[in-house]
C-alpha positions as CSV (number, residue, x, y, z in Angstrom):
1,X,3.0,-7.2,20.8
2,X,1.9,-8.7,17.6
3,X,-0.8,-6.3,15.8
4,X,-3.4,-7.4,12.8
5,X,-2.9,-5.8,9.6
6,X,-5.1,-5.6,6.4
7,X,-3.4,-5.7,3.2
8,X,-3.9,-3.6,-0.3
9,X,-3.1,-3.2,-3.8
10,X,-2.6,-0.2,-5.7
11,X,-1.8,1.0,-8.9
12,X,0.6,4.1,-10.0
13,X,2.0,5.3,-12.9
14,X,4.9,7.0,-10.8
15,X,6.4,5.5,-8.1
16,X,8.0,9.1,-7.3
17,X,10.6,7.2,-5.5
18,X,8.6,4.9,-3.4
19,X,10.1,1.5,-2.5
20,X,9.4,-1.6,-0.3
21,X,9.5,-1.0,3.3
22,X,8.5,2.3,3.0
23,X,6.5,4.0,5.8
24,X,2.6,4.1,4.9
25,X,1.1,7.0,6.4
26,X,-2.7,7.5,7.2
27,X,-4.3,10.1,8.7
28,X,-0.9,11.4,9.6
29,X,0.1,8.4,11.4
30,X,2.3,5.7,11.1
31,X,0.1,3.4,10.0
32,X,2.3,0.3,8.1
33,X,4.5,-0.5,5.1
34,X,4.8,-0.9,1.7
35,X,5.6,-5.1,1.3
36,X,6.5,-5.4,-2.7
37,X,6.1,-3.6,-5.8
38,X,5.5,-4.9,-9.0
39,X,7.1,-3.6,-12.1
40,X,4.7,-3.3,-15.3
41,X,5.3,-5.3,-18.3
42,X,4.7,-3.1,-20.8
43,X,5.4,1.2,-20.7
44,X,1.4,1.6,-20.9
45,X,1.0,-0.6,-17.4
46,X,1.2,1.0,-14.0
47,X,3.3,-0.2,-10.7
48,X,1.2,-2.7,-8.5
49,X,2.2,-1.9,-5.1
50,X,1.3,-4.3,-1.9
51,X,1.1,-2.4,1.1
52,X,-0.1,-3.0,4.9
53,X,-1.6,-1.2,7.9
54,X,-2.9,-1.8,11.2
55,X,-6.4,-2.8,10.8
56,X,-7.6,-0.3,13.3
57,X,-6.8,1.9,11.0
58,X,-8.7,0.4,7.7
59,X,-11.9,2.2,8.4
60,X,-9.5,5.7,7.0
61,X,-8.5,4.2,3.8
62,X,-10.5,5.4,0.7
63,X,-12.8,2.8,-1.5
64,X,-10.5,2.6,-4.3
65,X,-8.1,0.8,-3.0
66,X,-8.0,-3.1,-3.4
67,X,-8.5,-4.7,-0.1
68,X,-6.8,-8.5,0.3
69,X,-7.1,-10.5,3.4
């Protein structure tokens, strides 16, 4: 079955190692994946990482994250 997702941006500093495809966890579930990051241009930029999850599941992500449709 095919299942709805909501998408996000975030930015890091450290990537401690993430990369795409990576499991996104919320709430201690499986929730999605990560689908790209973005390397900075400049050593004072951050990572820009694009991740999914199951939009039943949007109503546990925190505000600060940057919500794309």
């Amino acid at each position: 079955m095919f299942s709805h997702h909501v998408e996000y941006y975030s930015e890091f500093v450290n990537l401690a190692g993430l990369a795409s495809g990576a499991k996104v966890r919320v709430g201690g579930m499986d929730a999605g994946e990560v689908m790209s990051i973005e390397v900075p241009d400049s050593p004072s930029s951050r990572f820009r990482v694009k991740w999914k999850i199951d939009s039943k599941l949007g109503g546990l992500v925190r505000n600060e994250f940057h919500r794309h449709y």
